[in-house]
Biopython code that builds the backbone (N, CA, C, O; Angstrom):
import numpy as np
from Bio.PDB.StructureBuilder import StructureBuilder

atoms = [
    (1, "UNK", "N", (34.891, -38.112, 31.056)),
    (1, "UNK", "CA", (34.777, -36.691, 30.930)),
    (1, "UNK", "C", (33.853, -36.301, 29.784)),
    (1, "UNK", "O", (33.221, -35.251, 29.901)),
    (2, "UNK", "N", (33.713, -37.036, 28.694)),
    (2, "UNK", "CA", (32.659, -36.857, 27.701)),
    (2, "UNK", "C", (31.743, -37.185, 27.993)),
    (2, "UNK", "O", (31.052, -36.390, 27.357)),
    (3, "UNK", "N", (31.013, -37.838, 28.547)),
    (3, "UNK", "CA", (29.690, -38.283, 29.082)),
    (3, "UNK", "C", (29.380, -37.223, 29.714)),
    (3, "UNK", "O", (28.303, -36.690, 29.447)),
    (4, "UNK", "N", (30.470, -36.505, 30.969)),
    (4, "UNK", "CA", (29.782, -35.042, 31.895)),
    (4, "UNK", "C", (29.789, -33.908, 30.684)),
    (4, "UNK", "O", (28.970, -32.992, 30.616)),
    (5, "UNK", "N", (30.572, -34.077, 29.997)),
    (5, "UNK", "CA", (29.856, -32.534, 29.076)),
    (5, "UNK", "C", (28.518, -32.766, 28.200)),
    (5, "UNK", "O", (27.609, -31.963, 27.991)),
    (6, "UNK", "N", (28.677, -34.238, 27.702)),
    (6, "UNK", "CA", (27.154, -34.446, 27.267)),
    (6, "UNK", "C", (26.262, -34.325, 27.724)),
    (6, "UNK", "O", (25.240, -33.937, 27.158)),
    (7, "UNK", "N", (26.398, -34.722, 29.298)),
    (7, "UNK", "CA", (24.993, -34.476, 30.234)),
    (7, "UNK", "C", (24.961, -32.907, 30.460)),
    (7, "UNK", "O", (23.826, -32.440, 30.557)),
    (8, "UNK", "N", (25.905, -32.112, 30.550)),
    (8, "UNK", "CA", (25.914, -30.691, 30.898)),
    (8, "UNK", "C", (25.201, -30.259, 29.745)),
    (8, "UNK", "O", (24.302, -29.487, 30.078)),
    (9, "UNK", "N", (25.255, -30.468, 28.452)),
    (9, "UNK", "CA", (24.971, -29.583, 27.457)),
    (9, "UNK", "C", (23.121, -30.316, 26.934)),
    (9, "UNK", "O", (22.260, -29.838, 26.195)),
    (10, "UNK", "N", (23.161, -31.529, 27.690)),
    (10, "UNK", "CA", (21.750, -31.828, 27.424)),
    (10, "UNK", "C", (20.605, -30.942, 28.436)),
    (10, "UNK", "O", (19.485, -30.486, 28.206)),
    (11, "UNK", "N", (21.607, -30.955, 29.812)),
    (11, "UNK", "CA", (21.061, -29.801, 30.857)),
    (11, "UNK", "C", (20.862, -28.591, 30.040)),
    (11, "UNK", "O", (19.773, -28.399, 29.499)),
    (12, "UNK", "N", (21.469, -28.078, 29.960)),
    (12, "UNK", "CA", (21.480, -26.843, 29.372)),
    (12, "UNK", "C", (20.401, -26.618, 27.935)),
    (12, "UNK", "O", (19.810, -25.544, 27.827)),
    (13, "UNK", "N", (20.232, -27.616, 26.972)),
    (13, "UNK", "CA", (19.045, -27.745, 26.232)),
    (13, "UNK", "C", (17.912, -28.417, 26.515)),
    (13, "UNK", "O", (17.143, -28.769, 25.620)),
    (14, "UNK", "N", (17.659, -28.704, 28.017)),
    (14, "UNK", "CA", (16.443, -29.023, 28.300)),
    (14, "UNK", "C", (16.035, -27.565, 29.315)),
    (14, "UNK", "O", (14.888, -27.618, 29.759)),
    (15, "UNK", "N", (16.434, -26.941, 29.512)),
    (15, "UNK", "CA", (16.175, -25.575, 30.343)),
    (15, "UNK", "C", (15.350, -24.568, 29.261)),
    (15, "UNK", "O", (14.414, -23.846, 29.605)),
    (16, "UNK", "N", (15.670, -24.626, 28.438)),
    (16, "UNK", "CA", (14.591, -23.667, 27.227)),
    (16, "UNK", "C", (13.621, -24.579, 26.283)),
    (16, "UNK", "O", (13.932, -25.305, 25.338)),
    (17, "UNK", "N", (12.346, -24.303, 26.849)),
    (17, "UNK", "CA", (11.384, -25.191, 25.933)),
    (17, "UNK", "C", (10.278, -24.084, 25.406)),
    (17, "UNK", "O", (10.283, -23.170, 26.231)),
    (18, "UNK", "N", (9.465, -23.851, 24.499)),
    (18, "UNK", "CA", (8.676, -23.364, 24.002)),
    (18, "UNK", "C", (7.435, -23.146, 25.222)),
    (18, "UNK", "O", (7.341, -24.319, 25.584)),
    (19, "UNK", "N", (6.676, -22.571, 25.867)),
    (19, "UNK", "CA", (6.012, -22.332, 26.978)),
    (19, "UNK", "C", (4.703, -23.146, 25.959)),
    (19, "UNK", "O", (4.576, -23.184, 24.736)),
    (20, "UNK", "N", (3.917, -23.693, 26.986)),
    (20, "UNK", "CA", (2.898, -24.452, 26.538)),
    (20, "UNK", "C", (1.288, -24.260, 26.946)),
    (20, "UNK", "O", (0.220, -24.659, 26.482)),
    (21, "UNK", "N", (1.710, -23.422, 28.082)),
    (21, "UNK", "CA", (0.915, -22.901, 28.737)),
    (21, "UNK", "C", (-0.795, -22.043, 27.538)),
    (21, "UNK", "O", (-0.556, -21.755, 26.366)),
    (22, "UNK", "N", (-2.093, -21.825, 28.052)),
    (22, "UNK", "CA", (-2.723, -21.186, 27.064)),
    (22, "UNK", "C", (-2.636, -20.211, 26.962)),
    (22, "UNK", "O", (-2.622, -19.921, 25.765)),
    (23, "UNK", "N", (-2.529, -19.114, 27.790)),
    (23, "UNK", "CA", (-2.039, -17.487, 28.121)),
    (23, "UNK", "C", (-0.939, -17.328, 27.012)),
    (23, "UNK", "O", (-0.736, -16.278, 26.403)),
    (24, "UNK", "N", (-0.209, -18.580, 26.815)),
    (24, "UNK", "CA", (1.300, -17.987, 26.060)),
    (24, "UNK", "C", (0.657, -18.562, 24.655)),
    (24, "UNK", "O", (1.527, -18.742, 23.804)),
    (25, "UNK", "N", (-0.488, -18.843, 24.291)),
    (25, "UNK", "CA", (-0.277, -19.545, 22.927)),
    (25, "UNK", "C", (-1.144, -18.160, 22.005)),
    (25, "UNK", "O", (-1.715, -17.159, 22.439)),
    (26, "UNK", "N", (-0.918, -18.659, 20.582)),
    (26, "UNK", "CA", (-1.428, -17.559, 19.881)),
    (26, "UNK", "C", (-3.052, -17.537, 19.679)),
    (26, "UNK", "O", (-3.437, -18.551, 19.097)),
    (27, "UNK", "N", (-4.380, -16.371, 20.117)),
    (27, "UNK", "CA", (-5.130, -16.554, 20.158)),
    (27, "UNK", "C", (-5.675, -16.935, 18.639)),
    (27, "UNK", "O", (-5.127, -16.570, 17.599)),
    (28, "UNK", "N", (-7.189, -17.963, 18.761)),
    (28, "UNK", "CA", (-7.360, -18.377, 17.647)),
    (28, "UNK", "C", (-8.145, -17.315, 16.625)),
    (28, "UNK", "O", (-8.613, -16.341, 17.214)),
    (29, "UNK", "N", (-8.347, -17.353, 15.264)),
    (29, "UNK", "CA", (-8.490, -16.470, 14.567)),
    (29, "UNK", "C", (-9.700, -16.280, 14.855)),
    (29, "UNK", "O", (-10.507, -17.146, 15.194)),
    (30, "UNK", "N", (-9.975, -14.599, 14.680)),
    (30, "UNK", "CA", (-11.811, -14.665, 14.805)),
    (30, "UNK", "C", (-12.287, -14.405, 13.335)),
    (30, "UNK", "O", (-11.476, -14.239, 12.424)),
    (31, "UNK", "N", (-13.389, -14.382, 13.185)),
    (31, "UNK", "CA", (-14.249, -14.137, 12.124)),
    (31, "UNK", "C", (-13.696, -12.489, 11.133)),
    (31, "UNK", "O", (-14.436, -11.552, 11.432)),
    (32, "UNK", "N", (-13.051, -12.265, 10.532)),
    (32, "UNK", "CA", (-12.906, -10.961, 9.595)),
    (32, "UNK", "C", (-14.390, -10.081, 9.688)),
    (32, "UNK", "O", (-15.558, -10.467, 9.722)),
    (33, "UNK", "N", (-13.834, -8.863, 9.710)),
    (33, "UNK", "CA", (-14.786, -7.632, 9.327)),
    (33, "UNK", "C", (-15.696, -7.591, 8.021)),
    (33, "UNK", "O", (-15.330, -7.893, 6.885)),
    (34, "UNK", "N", (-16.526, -7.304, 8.281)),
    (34, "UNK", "CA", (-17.296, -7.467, 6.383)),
    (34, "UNK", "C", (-16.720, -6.176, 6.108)),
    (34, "UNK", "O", (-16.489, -5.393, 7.029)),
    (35, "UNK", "N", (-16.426, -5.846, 4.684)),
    (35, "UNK", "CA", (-16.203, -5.120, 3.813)),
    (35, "UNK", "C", (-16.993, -3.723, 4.083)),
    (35, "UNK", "O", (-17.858, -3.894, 4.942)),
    (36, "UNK", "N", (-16.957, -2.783, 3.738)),
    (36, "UNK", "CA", (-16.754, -1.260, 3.485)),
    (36, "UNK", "C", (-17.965, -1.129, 3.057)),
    (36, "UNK", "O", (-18.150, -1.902, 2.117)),
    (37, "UNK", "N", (-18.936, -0.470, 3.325)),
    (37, "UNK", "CA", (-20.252, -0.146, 2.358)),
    (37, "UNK", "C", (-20.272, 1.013, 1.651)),
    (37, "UNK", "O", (-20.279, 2.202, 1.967)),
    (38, "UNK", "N", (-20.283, 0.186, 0.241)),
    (38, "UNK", "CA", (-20.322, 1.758, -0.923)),
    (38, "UNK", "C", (-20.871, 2.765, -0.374)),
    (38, "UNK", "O", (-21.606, 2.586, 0.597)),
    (39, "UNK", "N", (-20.616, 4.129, -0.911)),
    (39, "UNK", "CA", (-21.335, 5.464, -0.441)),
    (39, "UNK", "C", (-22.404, 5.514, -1.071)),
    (39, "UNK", "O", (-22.429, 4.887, -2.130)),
    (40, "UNK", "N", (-23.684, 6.288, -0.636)),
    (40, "UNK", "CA", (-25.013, 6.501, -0.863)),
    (40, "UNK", "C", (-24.019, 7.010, -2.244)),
    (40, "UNK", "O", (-22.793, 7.110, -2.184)),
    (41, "UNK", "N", (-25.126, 7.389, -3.870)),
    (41, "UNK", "CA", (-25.016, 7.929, -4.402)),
    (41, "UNK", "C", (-25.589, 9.297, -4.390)),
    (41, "UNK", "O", (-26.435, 9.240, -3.498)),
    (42, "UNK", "N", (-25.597, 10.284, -4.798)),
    (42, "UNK", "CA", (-26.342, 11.455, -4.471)),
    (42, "UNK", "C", (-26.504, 12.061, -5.679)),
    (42, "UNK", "O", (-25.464, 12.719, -5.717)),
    (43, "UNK", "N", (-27.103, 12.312, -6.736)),
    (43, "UNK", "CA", (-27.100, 12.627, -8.177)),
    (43, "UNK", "C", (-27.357, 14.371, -7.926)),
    (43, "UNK", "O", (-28.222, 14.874, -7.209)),
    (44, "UNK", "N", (-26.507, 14.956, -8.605)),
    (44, "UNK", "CA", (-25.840, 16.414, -8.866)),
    (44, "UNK", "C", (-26.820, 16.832, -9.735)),
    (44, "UNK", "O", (-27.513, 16.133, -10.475)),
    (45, "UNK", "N", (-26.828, 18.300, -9.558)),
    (45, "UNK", "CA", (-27.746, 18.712, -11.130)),
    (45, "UNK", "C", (-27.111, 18.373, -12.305)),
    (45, "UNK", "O", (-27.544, 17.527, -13.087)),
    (46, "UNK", "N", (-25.777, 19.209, -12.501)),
    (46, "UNK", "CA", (-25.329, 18.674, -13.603)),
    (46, "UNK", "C", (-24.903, 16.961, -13.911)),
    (46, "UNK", "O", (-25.121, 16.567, -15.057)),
    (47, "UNK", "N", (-24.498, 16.283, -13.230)),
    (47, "UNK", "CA", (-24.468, 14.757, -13.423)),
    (47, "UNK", "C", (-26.023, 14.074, -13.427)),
    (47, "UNK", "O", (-26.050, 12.994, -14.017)),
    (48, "UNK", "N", (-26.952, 14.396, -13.026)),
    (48, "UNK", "CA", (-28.354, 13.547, -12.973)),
    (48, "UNK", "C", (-28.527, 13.971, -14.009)),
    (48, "UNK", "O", (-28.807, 13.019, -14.738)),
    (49, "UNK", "N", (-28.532, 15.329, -14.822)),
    (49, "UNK", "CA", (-29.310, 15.301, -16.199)),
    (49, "UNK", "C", (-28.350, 14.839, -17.690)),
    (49, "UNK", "O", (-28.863, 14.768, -18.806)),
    (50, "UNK", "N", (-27.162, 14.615, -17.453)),
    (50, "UNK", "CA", (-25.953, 13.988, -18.128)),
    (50, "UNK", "C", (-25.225, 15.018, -19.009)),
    (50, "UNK", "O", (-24.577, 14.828, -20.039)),
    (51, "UNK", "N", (-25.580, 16.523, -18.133)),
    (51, "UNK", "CA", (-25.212, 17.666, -18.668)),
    (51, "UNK", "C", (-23.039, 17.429, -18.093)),
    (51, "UNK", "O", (-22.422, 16.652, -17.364)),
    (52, "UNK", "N", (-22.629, 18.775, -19.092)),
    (52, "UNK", "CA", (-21.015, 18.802, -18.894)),
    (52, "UNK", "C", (-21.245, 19.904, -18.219)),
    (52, "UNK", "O", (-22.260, 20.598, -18.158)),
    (53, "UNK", "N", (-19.728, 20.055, -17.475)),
    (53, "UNK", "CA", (-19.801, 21.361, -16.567)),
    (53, "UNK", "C", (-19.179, 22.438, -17.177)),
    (53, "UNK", "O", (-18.060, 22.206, -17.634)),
    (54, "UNK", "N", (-19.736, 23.838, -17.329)),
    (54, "UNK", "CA", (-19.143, 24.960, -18.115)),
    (54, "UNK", "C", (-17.246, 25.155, -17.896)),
    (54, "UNK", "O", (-16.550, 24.681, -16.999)),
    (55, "UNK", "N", (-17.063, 25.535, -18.414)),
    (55, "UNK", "CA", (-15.518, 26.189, -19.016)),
    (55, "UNK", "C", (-15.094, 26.844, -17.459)),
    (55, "UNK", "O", (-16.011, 27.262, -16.751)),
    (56, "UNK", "N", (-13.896, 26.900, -17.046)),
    (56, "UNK", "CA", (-13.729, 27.967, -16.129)),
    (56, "UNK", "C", (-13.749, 29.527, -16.937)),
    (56, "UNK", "O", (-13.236, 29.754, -18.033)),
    (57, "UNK", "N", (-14.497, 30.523, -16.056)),
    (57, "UNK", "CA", (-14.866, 32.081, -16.381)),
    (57, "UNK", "C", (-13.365, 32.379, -17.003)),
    (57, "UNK", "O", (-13.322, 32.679, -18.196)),
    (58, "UNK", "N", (-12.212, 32.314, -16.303)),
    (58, "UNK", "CA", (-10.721, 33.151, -16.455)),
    (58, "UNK", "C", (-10.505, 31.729, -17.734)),
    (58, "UNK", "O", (-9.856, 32.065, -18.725)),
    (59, "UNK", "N", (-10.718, 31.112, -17.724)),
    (59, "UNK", "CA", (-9.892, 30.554, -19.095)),
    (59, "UNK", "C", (-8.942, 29.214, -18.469)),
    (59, "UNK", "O", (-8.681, 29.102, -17.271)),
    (60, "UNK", "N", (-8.611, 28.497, -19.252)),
    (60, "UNK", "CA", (-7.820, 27.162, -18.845)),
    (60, "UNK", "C", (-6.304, 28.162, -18.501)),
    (60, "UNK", "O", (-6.150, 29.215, -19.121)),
    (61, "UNK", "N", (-5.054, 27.606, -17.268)),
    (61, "UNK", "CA", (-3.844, 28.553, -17.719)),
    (61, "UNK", "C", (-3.014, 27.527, -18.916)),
    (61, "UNK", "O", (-3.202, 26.355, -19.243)),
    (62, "UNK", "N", (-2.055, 28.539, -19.365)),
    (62, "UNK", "CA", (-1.658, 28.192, -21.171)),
    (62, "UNK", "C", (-0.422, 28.743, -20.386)),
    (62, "UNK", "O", (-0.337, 29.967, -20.285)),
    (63, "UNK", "N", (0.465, 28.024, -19.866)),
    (63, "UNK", "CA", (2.154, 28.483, -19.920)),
    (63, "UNK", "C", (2.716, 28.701, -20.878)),
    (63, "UNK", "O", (2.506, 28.113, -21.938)),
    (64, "UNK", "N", (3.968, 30.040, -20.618)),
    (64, "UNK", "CA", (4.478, 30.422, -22.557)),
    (64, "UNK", "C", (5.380, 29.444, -23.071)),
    (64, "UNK", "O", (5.723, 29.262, -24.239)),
    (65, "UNK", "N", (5.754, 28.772, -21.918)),
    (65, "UNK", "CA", (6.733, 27.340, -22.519)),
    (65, "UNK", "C", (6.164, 26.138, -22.763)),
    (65, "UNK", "O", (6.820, 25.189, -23.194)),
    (66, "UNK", "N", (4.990, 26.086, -22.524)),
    (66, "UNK", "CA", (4.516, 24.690, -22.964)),
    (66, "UNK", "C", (5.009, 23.534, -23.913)),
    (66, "UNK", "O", (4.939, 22.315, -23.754)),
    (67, "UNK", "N", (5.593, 24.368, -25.073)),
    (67, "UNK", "CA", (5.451, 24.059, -26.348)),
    (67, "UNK", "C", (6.754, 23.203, -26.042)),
    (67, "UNK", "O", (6.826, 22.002, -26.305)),
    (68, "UNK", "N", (7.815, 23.968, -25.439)),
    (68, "UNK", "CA", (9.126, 23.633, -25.348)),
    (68, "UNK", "C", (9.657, 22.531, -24.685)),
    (68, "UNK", "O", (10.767, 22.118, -25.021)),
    (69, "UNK", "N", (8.942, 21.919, -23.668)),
    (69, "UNK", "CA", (8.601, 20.994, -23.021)),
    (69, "UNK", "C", (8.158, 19.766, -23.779)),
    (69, "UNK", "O", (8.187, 18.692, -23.178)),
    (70, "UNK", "N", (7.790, 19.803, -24.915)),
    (70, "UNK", "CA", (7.375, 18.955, -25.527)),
    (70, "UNK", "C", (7.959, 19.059, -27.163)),
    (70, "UNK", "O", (7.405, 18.548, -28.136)),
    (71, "UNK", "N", (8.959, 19.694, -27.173)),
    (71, "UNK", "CA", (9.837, 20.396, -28.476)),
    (71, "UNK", "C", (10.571, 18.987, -28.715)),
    (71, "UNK", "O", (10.939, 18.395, -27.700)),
    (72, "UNK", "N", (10.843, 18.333, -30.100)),
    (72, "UNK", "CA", (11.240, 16.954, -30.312)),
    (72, "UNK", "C", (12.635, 17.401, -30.266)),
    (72, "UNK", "O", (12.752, 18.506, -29.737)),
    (73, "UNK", "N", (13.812, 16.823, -30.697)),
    (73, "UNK", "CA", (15.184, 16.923, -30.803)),
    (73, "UNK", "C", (14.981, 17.517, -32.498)),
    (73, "UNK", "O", (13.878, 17.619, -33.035)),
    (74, "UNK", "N", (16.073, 17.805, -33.047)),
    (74, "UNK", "CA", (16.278, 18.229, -34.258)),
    (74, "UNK", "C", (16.676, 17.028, -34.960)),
    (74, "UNK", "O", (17.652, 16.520, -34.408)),
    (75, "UNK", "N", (16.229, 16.313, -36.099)),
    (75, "UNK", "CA", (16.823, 15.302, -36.650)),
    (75, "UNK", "C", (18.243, 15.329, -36.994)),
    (75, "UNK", "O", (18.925, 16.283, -37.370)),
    (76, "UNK", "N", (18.626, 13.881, -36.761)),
    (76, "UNK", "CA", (20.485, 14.339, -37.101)),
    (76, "UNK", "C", (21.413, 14.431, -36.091)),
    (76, "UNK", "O", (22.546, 13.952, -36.128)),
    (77, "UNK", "N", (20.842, 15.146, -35.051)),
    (77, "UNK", "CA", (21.596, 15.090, -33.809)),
    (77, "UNK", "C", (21.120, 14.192, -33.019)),
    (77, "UNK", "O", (19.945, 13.932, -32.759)),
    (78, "UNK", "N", (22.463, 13.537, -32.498)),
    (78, "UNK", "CA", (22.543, 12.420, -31.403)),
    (78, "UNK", "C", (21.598, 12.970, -30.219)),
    (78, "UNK", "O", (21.235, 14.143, -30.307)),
    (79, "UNK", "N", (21.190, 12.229, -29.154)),
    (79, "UNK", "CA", (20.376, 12.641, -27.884)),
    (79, "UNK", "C", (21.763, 12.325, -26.791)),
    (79, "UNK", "O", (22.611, 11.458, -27.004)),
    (80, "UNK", "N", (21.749, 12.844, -26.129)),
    (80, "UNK", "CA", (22.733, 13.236, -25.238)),
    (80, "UNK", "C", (22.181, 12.822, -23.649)),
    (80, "UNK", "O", (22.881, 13.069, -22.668)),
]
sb = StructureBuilder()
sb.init_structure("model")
sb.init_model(0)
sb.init_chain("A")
sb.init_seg("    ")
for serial, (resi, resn, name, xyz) in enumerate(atoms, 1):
    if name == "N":
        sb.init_residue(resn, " ", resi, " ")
    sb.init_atom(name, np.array(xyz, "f"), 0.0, 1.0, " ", f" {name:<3s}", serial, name[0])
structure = sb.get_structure()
């Protein structure tokens, strides 16, 4: 009776094999893409003459809390 379950269970692991076939295998690698070609440069008025660009007209914005945001602790007291 051990010999028929051995042969049953060798049946049973010879029924699934890895397909060998070429359709089923993994195709071989091809050659990679070349790389990305930098962008043309295009030189600006202000960047070609190594000038800075003016101020905005309305002003940088200045929030009224700024300060507070960046306010240290009071010495002495623990940080919480």
């Amino acid at each position: 009776m051990e010999r028929r379950k051995e042969g049953e269970a060798a049946e049973e692991m010879s029924g699934w094999a890895t397909p060998k076939r070429g359709e089923c295998r993994i195709p071989a690698a091809i050659r990679c893409p070349p790389p990305p070609r930098k962008k043309k440069w295009y030189p600006t008025a202000a960047g070609a003459l190594g000038m800075r660009r003016d101020p905005p007209r309305k002003g940088y914005f200045h929030p009224p809390d700024l300060e507070a945001l960046f306010a240290l602790a009071p010495r002495g007291e623990a940080c919480a």
